[in-house]
N, C-alpha and C positions, 0 to 999 in steps of 0.2 A: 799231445796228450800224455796225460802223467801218470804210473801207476805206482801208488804206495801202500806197502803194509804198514800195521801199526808198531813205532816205537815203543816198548813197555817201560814209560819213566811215574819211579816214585811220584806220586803228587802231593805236597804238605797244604803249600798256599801262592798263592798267585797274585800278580799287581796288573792290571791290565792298565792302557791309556786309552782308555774309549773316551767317545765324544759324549756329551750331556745332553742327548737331546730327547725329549720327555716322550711315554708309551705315550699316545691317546688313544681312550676309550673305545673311538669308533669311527677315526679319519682315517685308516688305512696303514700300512707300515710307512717309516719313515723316507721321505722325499731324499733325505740325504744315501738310502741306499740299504739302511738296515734290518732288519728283520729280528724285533727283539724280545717278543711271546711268540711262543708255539702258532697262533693264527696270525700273527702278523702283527697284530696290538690286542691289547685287554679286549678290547670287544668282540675279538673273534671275526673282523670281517673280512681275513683271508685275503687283503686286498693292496697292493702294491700303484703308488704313482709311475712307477721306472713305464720308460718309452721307448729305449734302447732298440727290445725286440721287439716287433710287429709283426702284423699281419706278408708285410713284405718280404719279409728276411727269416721268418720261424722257420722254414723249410731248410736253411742253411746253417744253424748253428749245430756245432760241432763239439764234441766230446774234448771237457779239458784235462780235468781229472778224475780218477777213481778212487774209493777207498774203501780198502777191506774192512768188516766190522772187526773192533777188537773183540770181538767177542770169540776169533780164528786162534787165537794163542794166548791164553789165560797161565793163571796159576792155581796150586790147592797147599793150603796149608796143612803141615805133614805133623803125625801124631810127636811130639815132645819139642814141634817146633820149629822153625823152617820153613822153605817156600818148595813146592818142584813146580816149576814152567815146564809148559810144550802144548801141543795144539790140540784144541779143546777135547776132541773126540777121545784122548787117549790121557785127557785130564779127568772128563767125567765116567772113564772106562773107573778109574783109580778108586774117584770117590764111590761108585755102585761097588765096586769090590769090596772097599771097607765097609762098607755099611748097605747091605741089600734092600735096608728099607727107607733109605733117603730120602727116595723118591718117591711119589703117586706113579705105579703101574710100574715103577722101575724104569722111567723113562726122563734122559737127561732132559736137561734145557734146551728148549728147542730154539736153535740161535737164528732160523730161517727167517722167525719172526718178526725183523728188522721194521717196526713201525714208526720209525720216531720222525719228525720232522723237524732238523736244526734248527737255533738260534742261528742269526748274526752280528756279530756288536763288537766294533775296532779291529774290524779285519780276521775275527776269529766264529770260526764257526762251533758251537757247541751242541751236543747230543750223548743221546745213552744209547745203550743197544739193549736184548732181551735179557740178559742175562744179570741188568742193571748196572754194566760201568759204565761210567761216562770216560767223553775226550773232548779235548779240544785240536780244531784241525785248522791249517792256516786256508782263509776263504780262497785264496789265488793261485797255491799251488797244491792244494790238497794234504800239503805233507804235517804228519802227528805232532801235536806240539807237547800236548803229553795225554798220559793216561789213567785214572784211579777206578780200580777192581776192589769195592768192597766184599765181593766174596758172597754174597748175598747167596749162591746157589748150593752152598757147603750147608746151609739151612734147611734146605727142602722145597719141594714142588710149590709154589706160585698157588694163591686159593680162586676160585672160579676154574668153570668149566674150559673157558680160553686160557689154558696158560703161555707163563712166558711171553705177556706182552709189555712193551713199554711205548709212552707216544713222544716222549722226552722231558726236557730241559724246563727251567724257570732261571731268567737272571735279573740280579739286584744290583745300581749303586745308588750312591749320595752322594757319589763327587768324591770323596775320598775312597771308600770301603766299598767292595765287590762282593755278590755272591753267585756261584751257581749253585743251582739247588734241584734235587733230584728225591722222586721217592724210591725204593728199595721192595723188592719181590718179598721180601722178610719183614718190611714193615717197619722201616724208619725213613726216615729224613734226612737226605745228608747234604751240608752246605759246605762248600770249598768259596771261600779260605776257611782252614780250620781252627784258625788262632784264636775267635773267640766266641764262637757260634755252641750251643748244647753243652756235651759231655763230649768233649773231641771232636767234632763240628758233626753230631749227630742225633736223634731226637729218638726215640722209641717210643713212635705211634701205639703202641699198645697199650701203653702203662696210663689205669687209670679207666680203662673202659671193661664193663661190667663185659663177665663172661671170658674176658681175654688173660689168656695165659699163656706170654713166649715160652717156643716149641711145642705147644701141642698141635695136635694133629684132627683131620675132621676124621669121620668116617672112610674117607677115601684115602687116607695116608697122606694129604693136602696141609699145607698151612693155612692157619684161619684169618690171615691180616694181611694183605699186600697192597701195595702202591703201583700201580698200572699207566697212570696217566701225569702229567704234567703238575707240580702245582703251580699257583698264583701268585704275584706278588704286589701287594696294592697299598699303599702308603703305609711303608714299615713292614706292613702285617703277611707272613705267609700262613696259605691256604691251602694243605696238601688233599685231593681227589683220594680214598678208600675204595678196597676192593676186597667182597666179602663175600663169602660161601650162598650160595641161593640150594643147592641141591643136599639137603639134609634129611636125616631123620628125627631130630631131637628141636624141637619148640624152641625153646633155650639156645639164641644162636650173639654173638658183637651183637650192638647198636652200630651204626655208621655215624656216630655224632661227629660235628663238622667244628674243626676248633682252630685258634688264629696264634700265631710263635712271632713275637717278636723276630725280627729277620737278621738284626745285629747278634741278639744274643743265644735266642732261641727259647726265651722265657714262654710259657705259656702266657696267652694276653687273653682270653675269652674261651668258653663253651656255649656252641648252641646242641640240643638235643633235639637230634633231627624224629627221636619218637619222641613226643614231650612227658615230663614226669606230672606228677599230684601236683594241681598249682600252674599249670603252666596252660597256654593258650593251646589245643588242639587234642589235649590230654585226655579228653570225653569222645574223641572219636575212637577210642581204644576200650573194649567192652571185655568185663570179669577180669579187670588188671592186668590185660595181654599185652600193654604196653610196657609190663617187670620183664618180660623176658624175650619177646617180639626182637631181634635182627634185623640187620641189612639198615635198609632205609639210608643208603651214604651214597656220595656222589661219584661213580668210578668212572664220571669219563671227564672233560673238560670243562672248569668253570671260564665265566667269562666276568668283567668288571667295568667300572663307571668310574676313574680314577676321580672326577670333581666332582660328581656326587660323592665318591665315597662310599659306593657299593659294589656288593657282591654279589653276582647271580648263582643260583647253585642247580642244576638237573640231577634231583635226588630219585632213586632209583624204589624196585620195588622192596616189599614188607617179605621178610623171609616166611617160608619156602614161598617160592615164585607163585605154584599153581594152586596151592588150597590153601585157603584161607579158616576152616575151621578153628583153627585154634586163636585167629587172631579176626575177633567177627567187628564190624564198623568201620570206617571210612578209613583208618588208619592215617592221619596226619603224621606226618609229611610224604608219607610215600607217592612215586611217581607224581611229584610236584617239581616248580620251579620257585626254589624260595629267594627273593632277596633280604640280604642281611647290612646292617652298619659294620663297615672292615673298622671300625676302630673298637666297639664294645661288642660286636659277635647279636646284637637286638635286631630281629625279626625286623622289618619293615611289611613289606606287601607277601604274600605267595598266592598261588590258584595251583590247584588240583588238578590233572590233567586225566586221572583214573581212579575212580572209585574203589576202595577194597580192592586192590589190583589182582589177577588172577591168570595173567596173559605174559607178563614181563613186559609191558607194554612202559618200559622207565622211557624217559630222555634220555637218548643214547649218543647226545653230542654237543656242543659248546653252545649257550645262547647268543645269536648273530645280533649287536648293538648296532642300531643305526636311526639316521634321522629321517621322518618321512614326513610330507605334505598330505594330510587327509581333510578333502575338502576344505581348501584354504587356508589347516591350520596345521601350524607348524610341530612336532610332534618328537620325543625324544622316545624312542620305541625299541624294544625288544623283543626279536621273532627266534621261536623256539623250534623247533622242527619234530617230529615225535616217526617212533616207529610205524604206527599204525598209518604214516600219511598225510598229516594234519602238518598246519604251521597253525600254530597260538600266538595272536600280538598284542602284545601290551605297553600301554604308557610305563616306560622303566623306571619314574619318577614317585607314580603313585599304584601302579599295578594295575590302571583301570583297563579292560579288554579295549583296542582299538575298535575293534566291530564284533556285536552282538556274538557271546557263543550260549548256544540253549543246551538244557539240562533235558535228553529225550531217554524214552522208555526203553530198557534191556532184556533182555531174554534174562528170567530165573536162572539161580540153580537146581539140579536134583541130586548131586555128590549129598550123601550122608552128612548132616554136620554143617554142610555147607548154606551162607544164608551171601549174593553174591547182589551188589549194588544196585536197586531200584533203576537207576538211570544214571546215564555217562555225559560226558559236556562233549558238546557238536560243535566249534567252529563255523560260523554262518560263510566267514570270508577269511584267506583263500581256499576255494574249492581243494578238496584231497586230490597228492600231487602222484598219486598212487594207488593200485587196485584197492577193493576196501570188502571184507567179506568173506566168503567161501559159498558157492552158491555152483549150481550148473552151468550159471552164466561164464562163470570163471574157467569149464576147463576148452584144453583147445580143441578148435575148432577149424584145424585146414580144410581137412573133407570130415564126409559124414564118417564114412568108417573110423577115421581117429575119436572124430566125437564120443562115438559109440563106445570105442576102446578106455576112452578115458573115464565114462559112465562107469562103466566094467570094473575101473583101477578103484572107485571111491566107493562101492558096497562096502555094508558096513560100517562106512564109519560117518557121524555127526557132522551136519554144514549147518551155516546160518549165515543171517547177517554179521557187520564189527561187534563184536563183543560177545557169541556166544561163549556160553562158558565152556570150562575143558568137563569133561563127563570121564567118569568111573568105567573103566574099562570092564566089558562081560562078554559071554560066549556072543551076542546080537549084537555088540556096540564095540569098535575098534579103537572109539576116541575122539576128539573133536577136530576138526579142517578149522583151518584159520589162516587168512591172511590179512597184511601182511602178516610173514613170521615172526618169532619172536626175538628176530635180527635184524625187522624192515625190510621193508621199507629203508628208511633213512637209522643210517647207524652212524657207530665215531666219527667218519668223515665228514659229516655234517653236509651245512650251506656255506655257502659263500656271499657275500654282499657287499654294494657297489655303491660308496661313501655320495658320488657324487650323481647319484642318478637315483638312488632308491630303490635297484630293483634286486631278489633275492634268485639265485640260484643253487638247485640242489640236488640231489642225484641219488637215486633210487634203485631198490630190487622188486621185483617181482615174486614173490617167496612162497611157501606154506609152513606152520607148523601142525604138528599131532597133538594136542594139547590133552594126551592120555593122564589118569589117576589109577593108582593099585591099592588095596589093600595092603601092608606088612606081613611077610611073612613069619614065618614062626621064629626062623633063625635070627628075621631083625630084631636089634636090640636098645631100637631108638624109640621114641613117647609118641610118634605123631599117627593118630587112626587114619590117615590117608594120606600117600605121598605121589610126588611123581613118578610115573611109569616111564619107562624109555625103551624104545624098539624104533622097527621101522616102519615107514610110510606106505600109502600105496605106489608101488612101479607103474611105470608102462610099459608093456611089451619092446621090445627090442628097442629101447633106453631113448623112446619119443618124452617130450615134454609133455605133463601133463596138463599144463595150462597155457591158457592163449598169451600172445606175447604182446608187449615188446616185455624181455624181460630184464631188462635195465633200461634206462633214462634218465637224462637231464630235461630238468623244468625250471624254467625262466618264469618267476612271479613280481610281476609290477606291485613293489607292498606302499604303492601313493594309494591307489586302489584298489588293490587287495584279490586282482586278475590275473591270469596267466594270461602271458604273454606268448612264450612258445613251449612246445618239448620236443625232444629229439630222441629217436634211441640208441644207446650208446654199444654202435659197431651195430654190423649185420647178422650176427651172429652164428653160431657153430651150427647149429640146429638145421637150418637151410640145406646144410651137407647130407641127412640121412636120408637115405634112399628114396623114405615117400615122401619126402617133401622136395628134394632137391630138382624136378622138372616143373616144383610149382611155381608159379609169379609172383613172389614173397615182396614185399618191402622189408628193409633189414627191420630184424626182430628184437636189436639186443642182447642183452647178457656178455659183452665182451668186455668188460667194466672190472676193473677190481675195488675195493672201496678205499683204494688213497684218496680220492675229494678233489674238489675243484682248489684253484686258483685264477687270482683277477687279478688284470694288470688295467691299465686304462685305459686298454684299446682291446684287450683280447681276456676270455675266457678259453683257462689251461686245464687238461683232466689227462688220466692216462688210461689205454684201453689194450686188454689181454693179447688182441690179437688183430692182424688187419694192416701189419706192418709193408715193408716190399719183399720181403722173404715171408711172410702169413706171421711172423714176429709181432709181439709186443709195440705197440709207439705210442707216444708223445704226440698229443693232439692239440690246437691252436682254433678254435670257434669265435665266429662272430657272432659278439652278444648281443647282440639286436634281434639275429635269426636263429641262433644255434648252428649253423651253417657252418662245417671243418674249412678253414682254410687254407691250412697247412698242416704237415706231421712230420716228425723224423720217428729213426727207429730205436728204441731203445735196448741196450742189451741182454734187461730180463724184464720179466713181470712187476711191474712198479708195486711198492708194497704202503711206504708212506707215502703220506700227503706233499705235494710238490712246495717250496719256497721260493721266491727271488731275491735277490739282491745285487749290489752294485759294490765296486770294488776297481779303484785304478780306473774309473772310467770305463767301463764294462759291465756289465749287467749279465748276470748268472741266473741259472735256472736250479735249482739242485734236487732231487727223491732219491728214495735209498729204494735198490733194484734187489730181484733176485741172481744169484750167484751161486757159486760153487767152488772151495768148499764154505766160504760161507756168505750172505751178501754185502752190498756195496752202496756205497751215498757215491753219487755222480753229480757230477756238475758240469754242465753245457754253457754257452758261451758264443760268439757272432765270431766267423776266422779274424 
């Protein structure tokens, strides 16, 4: 086993000798061993042919090498000029000293973050870290091959409530000309090789979108533009994923419009307007012209693609501010939609609506899963969406037709002031919700009576209902509204996984709650909106019992030829088991030992990671048969896996690799058969 930190080498531009061999859509990563979008290929289906490790041997693979994030030994550009390097914590002490207001709350880049899931392509593995550099690392021996620090965190605090996240990489060729491509916490685009890409191989997302002004700042001392996630790259055209403020005070916020950069040059090549203007298809579901100033609506987590179709899938998120819709009354096209787009002229093709007037944050929180399925005979090119609330949505990815029936059913009103909150929301008839759905009595836990009782106790005061009550106005009688899942999922970025040659979709769940409170503004705020988010806390439980019945994570295995679950599991036994009045009960494990790095498939095993449950009560690396869910093997991992796991092959060897928690900061590991 190897351990390296990172090299800090200038990077201009690069020649790599990769092999030529094409993403597809939705067959899985490359058979030859590579791993060349963030999910494996354009479609997102997470899914590797390597056979290497199996069910027989997962138990014995062995730690090859480690690597610290560069994110451990940065630099800061020094007033009149100049670089100072040295280790991050004592770089970002420097920049808080010069400038106390750099940051939201004064608090650095949180570099712990470590989400990204490499690339592989010619022996090289590529990734960013929180802070937004990338590197490239040699796939066999772990060691740096180089590294480019844009600097992005001398800017300012990351916008959303999640800062400092990044999930990685996008790489490009054509047989001659390379790119890797990354977006930026500050809100560009940067492509290496730089030679002939932008304005020095870099793009500023900003310029050109109403409301947007580099360097300003939100209400929170936040930047208003950041790039989060991965972007796309689909014949020529890149597609970079937006990350935009939902917690405001002022109506007036970005649009999240979705736009396509030539990849060579970095020309813009199309605009789609994810809120539409005067003139444009969806522009009537925006009432008293709240489509002029209406935010968000942009896709910040992982799109997915149809390289021979020539589409684009996008999981656009919701209508700014998240919880009250007042100022923005009507269905608000596109939000919390899935649109498909033509990647050559940025034209609308199909979309469906997944949430009415959203009022819950109930976006697409994760890549659409491409895959082909058999329904009833017929042969089907289909796209399964997976949503927070619980739902998969599946559609013909061809023509947007729903594979099976979803109905449009009756919702609870609203009573917020102002507020007028979607007549009915669309059900999914098939697959049944793969996760609790509601806020109800039913919901909390239930070991013995007394917990019951206690749990009764915890939720006075505050609003339950079925999915979709709305959030309520906080007053002295009403605490807020219960809601599950929260507004994190259920299913969030980790998504599903899906299994090219069998059809069946796997995905992995929380058990959650949110508070979905509203306030009035007080005097001192100085923002437009009559009613905003409230934020406080939840009900407890006496001496830190769970308030809801469990399992509280799981994997669910969905046959999507049929549209049936096939199994679930919950993932780990969970910690809970441990406290005092539960621990002499006869539990089945409950779950919750789950972090949300996501599944991976290989063609014999389903891979996840779980918090705890190791041979020292540690972290491991987990190996299930997909047929039953059934563990059949684990090793232990050195920390808390944080991104999503990848494989690949290299020298005749097949790799496993996630980036871990660490100290002082984390690490991408790669395991390996002795």
């Amino acid at each position: 086993m190897r351990t390296h930190r990172r090299s800090l080498i200038a990077f201009v531009c690069f020649v790599l000798l990769a092999g030529l061999w094409p993403v597809s859509g939705q067959q899985g990563a490359s058979s030859q061993g590579e791993w060349r979008a963030y999910g494996g290929d354009l479609g997102n289906t997470k899914y590797s042919p390597l056979t290497q490790i199996d069910a027989s041997n997962f138990g014995k693979l062995q730690l090859q090498w480690r690597w610290q994030s560069a994110d451990g030994f940065i630099s800061r550009t020094l007033p009149g000029g100049g670089e100072l390097w040295g280790p991050s914590n004592e770089i970002f002490a420097s920049l808080d000293q010069e400038d106390p207001n750099r940051w939201r709350d004064r608090q650095p880049p949180y570099v712990q973050n470590f989400k990204a899931t490499p690339l592989m392509v010619g022996g090289r593995l590529y990734i960013n870290t929180p802070s937004s550099i990338g590197a490239a690392i040699d796939a066999k021996t772990g060691k740096t091959l180089w590294v480019y620090n844009p600097k992005s965190y001398e800017a300012g605090t990351t916008t959303m409530s999640a800062r400092w996240n990044q999930r990685g990489v996008a790489y490009w060729t054509d047989g001659k000309d390379e790119r890797v491509l990354w977006g930026t916490s500050d809100g560009y685009l940067l492509a290496l090789d730089v030679k002939s890409f932008g304005d020095n191989g870099k793009v500023d997302l900003m310029e050109g979108l109403p409301h947007a002004k580099r360097g300003s700042r939100d209400w929170l001392n936040a930047l208003t533009y950041s790039v989060q996630s991965p972007p796309i790259v689909v014949r020529n055209t890149v597609i970079v994923p937006a990350s935009l403020s939902s917690y405001n005070i002022n109506k007036e916020q970005i649009p999240g419009w979705t736009r396509g950069w030539d990849v060579r040059t970095g020309k813009l090549k199309w605009t789609f307007h994810t809120v539409p203007r005067p003139g444009e298809f969806g522009n009537d579901t925006w009432e008293n012209d709240s489509w002029s100033y209406t935010g968000k609506v942009s896709g910040w987590s992982i799109y997915s693609a149809d390289e021979e179709l020539g589409y684009v899938y996008l999981p656009l998120n919701t209508s700014a501010p998240d919880y009250y819709g007042g100022h923005r009354l009507g269905d608000g096209l596109f939000g919390e939609s899935i649109v498909c787009l033509d990647v050559e002229t940025g034209k609308r093709v199909w979309h469906f609506q997944f949430v009415h007037h959203g009022l819950w944050d109930y976006d697409p929180p994760a890549a659409p899963n491409l895959l082909d399925v058999t329904v009833n005979g017929k042969r089907i090119k289909a796209v399964a969406q997976v949503t927070k609330q619980g739902f998969v949505f599946t559609f013909d990815r061809v023509t947007g037709q729903p594979i099976w029936p979803i109905e449009e059913r009756p919702v609870a009103p609203s009573d917020v002031p102002g507020e007028r909150a979607a007549k009915t929301q669309p059900f999914p008839t098939k697959p049944a919700a793969f996760e609790y759905q509601g806020f109800t009595e039913d919901n909390l836990a239930n070991f013995t009576p007394e917990i019951r009782a206690m749990a009764r106790k915890a939720v006075e005061g505050y609003r339950m209902g079925p999915l979709y009550t709305p959030p309520s106005l906080a007053t002295p009688t009403n605490r807020g509204t219960l809601a599950s899942p929260s507004a994190s999922g259920g299913a969030n970025w980790s998504g599903a996984a899906v299994d090219p040659e069998t059809g069946m979709l796997y995905v992995q769940s929380r058990n959650s709650f949110s508070v979905f409170r509203l306030e009035t503004p007080g005097a001192d705020n100085k923002g437009n909106l009559r009613i905003m988010e409230g934020r406080g806390g939840g009900p407890q439980m006496p001496q830190g019992l769970p308030l809801l019945k469990p399992p509280y994570s799981r994997m669910t295995a969905i046959n999507m030829n049929t549209g049936d679950h096939s199994w679930m599991v919950p993932l780990g036994d969970g910690a809970a088991r441990e406290h005092p009045m539960l621990k002499d009960l006869n539990l089945p494990p409950l779950g919750g030992d789950s972090s949300m790095s996501g599944p991976l498939l290989t063609k014999t095993l389903l891979i996840g990671a779980l918090s705890r449950g190791g041979t020292k009560g540690g972290p491991k690396l987990v190996a299930r048969d997909k047929a039953t869910g059934k563990e059949v093997a684990s090793i232990d991992l050195p920390g808390v896996a944080i991104g999503a796991p990848m494989t690949y092959s290299m020298g005749g060897k097949q790799y496993i690799a996630l980036t871990v928690g660490a100290s002082p900061v984390p690490e991408l590991v790669a395991y390996a058969l002795p």
